[in-house]
C-alpha positions as CSV (number, residue, x, y, z in Angstrom):
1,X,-67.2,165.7,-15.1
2,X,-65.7,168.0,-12.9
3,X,-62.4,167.9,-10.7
4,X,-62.9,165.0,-7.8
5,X,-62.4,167.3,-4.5
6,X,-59.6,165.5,-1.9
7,X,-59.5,166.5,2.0
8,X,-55.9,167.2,1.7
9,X,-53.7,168.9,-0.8
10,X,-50.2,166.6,-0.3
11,X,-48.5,166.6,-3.7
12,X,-47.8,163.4,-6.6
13,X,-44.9,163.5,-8.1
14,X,-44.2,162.3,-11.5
15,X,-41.3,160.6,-13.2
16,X,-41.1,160.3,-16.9
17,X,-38.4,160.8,-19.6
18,X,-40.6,160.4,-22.6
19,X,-42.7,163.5,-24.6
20,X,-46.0,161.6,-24.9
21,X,-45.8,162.0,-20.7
22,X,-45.2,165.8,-20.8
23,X,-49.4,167.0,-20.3
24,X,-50.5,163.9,-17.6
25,X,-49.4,166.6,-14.5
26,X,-51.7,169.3,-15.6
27,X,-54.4,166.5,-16.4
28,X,-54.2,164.7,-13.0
29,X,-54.2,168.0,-11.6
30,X,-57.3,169.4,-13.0
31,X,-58.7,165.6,-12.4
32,X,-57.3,165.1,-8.6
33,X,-57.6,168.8,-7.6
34,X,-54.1,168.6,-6.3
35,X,-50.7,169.8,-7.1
36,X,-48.3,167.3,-9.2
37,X,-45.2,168.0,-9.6
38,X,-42.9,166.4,-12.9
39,X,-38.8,164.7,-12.6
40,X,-37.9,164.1,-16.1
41,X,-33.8,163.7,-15.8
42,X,-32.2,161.6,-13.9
43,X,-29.8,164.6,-12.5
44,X,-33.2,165.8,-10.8
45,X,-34.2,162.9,-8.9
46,X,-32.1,162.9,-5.5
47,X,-33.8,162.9,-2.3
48,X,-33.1,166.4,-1.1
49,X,-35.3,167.4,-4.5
50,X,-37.9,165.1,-3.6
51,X,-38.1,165.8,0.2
52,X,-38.7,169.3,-1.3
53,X,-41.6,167.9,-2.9
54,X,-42.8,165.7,0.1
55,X,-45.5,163.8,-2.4
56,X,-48.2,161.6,-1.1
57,X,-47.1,159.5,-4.0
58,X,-44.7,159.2,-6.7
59,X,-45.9,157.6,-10.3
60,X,-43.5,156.1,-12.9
61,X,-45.1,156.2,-16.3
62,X,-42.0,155.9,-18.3
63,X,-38.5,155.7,-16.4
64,X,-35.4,154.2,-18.1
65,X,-33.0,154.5,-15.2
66,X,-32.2,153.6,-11.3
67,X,-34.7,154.6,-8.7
68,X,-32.4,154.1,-5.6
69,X,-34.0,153.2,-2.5
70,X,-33.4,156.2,-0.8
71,X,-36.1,157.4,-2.6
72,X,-39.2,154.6,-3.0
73,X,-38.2,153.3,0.6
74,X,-39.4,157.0,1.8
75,X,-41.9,157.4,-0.7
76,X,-44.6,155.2,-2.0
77,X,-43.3,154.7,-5.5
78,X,-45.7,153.3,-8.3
79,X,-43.7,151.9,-11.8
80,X,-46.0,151.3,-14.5
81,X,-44.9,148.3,-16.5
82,X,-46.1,146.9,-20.2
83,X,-46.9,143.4,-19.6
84,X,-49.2,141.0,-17.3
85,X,-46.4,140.7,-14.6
86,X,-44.5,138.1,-13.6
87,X,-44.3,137.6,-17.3
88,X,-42.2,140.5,-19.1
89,X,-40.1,141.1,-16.3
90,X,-36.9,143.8,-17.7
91,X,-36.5,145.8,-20.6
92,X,-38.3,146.8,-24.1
93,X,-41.9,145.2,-23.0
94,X,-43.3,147.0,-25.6
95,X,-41.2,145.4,-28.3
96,X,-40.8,142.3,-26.6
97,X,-44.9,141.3,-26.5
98,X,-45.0,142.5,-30.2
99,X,-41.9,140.2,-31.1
100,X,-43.5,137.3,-29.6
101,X,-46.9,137.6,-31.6
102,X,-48.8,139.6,-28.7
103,X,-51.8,141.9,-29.6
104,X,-52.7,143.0,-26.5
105,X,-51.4,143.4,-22.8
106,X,-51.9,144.2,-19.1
107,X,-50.6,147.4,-18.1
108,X,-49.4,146.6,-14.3
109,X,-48.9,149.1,-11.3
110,X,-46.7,147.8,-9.3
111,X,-44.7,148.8,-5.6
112,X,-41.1,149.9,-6.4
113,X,-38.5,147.8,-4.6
114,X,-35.3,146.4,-4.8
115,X,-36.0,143.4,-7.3
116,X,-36.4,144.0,-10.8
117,X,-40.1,144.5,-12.0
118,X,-41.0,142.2,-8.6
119,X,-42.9,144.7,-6.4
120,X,-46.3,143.8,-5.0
121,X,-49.3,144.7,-7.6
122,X,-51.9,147.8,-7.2
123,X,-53.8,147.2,-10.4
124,X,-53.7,145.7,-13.6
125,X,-55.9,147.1,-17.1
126,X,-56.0,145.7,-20.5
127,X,-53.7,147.5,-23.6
128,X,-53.8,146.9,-26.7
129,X,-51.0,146.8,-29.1
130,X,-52.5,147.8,-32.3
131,X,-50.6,150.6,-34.0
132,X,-47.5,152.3,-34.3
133,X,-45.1,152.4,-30.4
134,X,-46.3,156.4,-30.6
135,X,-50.2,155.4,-30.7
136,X,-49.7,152.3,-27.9
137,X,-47.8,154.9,-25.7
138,X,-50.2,157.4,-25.9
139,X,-53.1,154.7,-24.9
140,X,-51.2,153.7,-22.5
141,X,-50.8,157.3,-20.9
142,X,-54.8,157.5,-21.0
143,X,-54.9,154.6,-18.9
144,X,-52.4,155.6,-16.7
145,X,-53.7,158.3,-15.8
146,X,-57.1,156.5,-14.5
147,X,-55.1,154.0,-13.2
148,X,-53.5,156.9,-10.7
149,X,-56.7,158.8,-10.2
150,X,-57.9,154.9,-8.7
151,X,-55.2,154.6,-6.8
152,X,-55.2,158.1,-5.2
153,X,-58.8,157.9,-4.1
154,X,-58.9,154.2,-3.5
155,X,-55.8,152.9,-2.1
156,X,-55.7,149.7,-2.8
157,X,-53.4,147.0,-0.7
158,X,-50.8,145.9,-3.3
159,X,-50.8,142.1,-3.5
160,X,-47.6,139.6,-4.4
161,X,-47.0,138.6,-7.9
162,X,-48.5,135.4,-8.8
163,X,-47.3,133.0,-11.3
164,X,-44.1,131.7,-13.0
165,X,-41.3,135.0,-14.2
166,X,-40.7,135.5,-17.1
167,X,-37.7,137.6,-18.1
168,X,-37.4,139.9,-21.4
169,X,-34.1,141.3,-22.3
170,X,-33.5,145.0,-23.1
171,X,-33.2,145.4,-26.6
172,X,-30.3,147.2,-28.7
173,X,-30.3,149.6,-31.6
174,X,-28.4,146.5,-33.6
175,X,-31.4,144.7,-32.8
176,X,-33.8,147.2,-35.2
177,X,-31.8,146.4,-38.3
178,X,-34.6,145.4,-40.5
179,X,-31.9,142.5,-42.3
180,X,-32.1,140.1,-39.2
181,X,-36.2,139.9,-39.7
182,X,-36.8,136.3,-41.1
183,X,-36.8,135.8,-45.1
184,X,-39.4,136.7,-47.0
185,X,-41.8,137.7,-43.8
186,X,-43.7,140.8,-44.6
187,X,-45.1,140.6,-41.6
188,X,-42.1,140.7,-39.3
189,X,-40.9,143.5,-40.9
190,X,-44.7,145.5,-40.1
191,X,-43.8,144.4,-36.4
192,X,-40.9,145.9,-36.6
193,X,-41.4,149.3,-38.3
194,X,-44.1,149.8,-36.1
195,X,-42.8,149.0,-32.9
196,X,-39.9,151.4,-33.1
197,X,-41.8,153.8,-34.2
198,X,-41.7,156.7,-31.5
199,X,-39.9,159.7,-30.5
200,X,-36.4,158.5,-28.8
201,X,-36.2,155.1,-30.0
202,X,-33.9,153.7,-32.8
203,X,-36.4,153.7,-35.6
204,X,-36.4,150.3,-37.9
205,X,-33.3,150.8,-40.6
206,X,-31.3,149.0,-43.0
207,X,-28.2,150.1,-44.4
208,X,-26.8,149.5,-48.3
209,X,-24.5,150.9,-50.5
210,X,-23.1,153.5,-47.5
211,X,-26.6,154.7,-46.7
212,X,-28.7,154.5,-43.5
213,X,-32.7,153.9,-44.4
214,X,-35.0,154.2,-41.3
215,X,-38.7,153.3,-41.7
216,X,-41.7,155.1,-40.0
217,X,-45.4,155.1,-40.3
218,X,-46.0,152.2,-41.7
219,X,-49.1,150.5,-43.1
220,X,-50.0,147.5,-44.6
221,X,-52.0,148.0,-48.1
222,X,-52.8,145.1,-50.8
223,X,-49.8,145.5,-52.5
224,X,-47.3,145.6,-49.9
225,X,-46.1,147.5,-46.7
226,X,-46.1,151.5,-47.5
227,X,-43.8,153.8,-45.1
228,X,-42.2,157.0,-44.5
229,X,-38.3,156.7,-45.5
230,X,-35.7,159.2,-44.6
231,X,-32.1,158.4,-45.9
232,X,-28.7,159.6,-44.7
233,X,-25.2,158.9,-45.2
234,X,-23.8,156.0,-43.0
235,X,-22.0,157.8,-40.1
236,X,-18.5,156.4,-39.0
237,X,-17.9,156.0,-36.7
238,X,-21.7,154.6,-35.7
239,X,-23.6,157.0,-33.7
240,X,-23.6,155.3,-30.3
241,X,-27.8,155.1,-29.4
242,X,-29.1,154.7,-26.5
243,X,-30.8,150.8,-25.7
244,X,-34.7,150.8,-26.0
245,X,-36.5,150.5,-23.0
């Protein structure tokens, strides 16, 4: 299929901080026929920069900081957010749903506003959370990106949550040390590998005898759990990471 032609050529803007983001501009363009423009530091996003912009709409697919209200009460601003809202209100909803036994999800687009996570909802798709973080992000930037092409050419009234909150807690790098998964459960420690396992998160480690191991690409086999380790010296002082989101 071809580009889907709009009557008017008002810009999207984009905010993400995340890699697996950096090609859904020059696909929604191609799709939407329009111009879409990307913020991906929070240094960029003031409302002089976007009142350059002027968009129709701004998207959130991955955004780990403050959008203040001078900007989504101007703008119509659309977050993103991993989990079948009320529930998995907050941070790491990724790792959060895993943790708690989830497979799969409901990818919500929901208004911006001042609560946390409690804006009126556009849409909501089915995500599955199979695979490494990596391979769940990238599915998740597929559907996103038919999620906005909906809501450019549809619309839609947002509607109020519905249903009892549920709040998860933004996780810590202390919180990937593979020694706090339970005793003995292989499992747990698949979860976790797994769902640390993409660019600019703390990746699954455990530390012994002054070395740092952290897991990656994990799989589970007959015989056991097989994974990519790399192995460093223990830094001291500890690096200082950055929370998950």
């Amino acid at each position: 299929m071809g580009p889907t032609f709009l009557p008017q050529q008002s810009p999207l803007l984009l905010l993400s901080s995340r890699p697996w983001n950096s090609a859904l501009a020059d696909r929604l363009s191609h799709r939407l026929y329009l111009p879409v423009e990307s913020i991906t530091a929070p240094s960029q996003l003031t409302p002089a920069a976007v009142a350059a912009i002027n968009p129709r709409w701004i998207f959130v697919p991955h955004w780990s900081h403050l959008i203040p209200e001078s900007i989504w009460g101007q703008w119509p601003t659309v977050i993103f957010h991993m989990s079948d809202l009320p529930y998995g209100r907050g941070g790491s909803p990724l790792q959060n749903l895993i943790e708690r036994g989830h497979t799969s999800t409901m990818l919500t687009a929901l208004r911006c506003g001042s609560g946390l996570d409690a804006g009126d909802v556009y849409l909501k798709e089915s995500l599955s959370l199979h695979g490494t973080a990596e391979e769940i992000f990238l599915r998740a930037d597929d559907l996103i990106a038919k999620m906005i092409e909906r809501l450019v050419l549809e619309e839609p009234v947002p509607k109020p949550q519905q249903g009892e909150s549920v709040l998860f807690s933004r996780r810590t790098p202390a919180q990937s040390n593979l020694a706090i998964c339970p005793s003995g459960d292989i499992n747990a420690w698949y979860d976790k590998i797994r769902m640390l396992d993409a660019e600019g998160y703390p990746y699954a480690w455990l530390e012994a005898n002054g070395m740092r191991l952290e897991f990656r690409r994990v799989c589970q086999r007959s015989d056991g759990l097989h994974a990519d380790v790399r192995i460093t010296p223990v830094v001291s002082p500890p690096i200082q990471e950055r929370p998950e989101d």
